[in-house]
C-alpha positions in Angstrom: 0.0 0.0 0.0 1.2 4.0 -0.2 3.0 4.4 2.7 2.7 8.5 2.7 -0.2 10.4 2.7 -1.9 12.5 -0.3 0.1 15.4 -0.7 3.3 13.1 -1.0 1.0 11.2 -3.9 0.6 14.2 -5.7 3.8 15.1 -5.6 4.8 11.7 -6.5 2.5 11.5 -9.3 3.4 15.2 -10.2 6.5 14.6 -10.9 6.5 11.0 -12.7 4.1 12.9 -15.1 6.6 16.3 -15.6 9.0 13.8 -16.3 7.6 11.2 -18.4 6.0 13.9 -20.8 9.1 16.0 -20.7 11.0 13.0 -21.6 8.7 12.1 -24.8 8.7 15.9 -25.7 12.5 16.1 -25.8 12.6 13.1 -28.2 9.8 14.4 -30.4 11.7 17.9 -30.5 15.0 16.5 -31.3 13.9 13.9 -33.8 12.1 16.8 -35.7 15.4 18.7 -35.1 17.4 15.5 -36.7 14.6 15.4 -39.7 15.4 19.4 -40.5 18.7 19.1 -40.7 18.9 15.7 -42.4 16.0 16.3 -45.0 16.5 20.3 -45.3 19.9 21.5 -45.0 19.3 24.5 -47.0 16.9 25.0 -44.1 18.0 28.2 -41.5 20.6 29.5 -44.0 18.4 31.5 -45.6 19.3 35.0 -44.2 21.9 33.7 -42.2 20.0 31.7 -39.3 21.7 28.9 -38.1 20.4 26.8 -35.1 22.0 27.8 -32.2 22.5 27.8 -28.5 19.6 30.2 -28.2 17.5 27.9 -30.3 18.3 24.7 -27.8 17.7 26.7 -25.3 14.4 28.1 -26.5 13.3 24.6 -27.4 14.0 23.1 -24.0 12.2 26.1 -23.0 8.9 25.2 -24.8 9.6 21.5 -23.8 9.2 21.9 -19.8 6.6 24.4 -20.8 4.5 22.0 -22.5 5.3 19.0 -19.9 4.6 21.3 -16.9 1.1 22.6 -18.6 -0.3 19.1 -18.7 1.3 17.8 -15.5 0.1 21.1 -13.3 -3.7 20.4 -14.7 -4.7 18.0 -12.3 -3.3 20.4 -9.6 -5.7 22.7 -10.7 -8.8 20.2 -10.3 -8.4 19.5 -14.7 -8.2 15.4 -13.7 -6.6 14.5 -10.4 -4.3 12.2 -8.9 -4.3 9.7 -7.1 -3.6 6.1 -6.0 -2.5 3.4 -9.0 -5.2 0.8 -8.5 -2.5 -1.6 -6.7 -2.2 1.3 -4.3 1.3 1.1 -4.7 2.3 4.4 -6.3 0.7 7.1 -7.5 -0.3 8.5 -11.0 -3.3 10.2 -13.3 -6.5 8.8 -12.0 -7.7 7.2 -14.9 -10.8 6.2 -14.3 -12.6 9.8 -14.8 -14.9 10.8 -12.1 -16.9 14.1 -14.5 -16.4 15.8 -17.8 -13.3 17.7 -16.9 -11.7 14.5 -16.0 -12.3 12.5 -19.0 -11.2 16.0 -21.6 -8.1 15.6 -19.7 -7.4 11.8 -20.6 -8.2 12.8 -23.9 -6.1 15.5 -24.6 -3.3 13.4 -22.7 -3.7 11.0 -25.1 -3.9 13.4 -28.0 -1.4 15.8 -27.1 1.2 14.0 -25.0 1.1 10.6 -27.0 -0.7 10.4 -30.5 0.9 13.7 -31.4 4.4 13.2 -30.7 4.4 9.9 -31.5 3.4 10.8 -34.8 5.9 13.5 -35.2 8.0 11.0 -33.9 7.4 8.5 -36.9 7.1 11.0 -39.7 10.9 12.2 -38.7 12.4 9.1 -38.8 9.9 8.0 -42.0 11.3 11.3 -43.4 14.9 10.8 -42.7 14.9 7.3 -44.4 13.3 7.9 -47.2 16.1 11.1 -47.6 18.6 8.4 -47.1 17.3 5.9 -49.4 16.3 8.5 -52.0 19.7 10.1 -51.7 21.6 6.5 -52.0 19.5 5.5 -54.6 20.8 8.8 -56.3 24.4 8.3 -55.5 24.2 4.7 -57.4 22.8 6.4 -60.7 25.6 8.8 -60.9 
């Protein structure tokens, strides 16, 4: 059973979501990253941008952004958390108790998985097909 009481389960379950979603939200931003430069080198050199410091920093920026919008939601009564059915740990209460509730277990599963992993995929589908394209290229010449 949870040993601590419900403020440590928040917290708990706080910060396993700010982490999780910050996690998949860095991977998502740097495999997009990895497809722009791969697939579009020409990309940022027009008008002499290049992707710098400022730009990592700015994307980690809107990365802990983004995790910290959807993990502080339940702390503002947008879903809630609670005890994991085991009552081992804590995490998202899942099973939604009103509207609010269920909107937020949507748009997690929207926002924080479909989308990203999506991104995720088209990258990497991207990247390949640059690779194979540019290959196939390569032989013909």
């Amino acid at each position: 059973r949870w040993l601590f009481d419900q403020a440590v389960c928040t917290l708990y379950a706080f910060c396993g979501v700010l982490f999780g979603l910050s996690s998949l939200a860095s991977l998502t931003v740097l495999s997009t990253v990895c497809c722009l430069k791969v697939c579009y080198p020409a990309y940022g050199r027009c008008w002499d941008v290049r992707f710098s410091h400022g730009h990592a920093a700015g994307l980690l920026l809107a990365v802990w952004a983004y995790a910290l919008a959807f993990a502080a939601a339940p702390l503002a009564r947008w879903g809630s958390y609670g005890p994991e059915p085991y009552g081992t740990a804590c995490c998202i209460t899942w099973e939604p108790s009103s509207r609010e509730a269920t909107l937020y277990i949507l748009a997690l599963l929207i926002f924080c998985y479909l989308l990203p992993c999506l991104l995720i995929l088209a990258s990497y589908a991207l990247i390949l097909w640059t690779v194979w394209a540019s290959r196939r290229a390569l032989r013909r010449h």
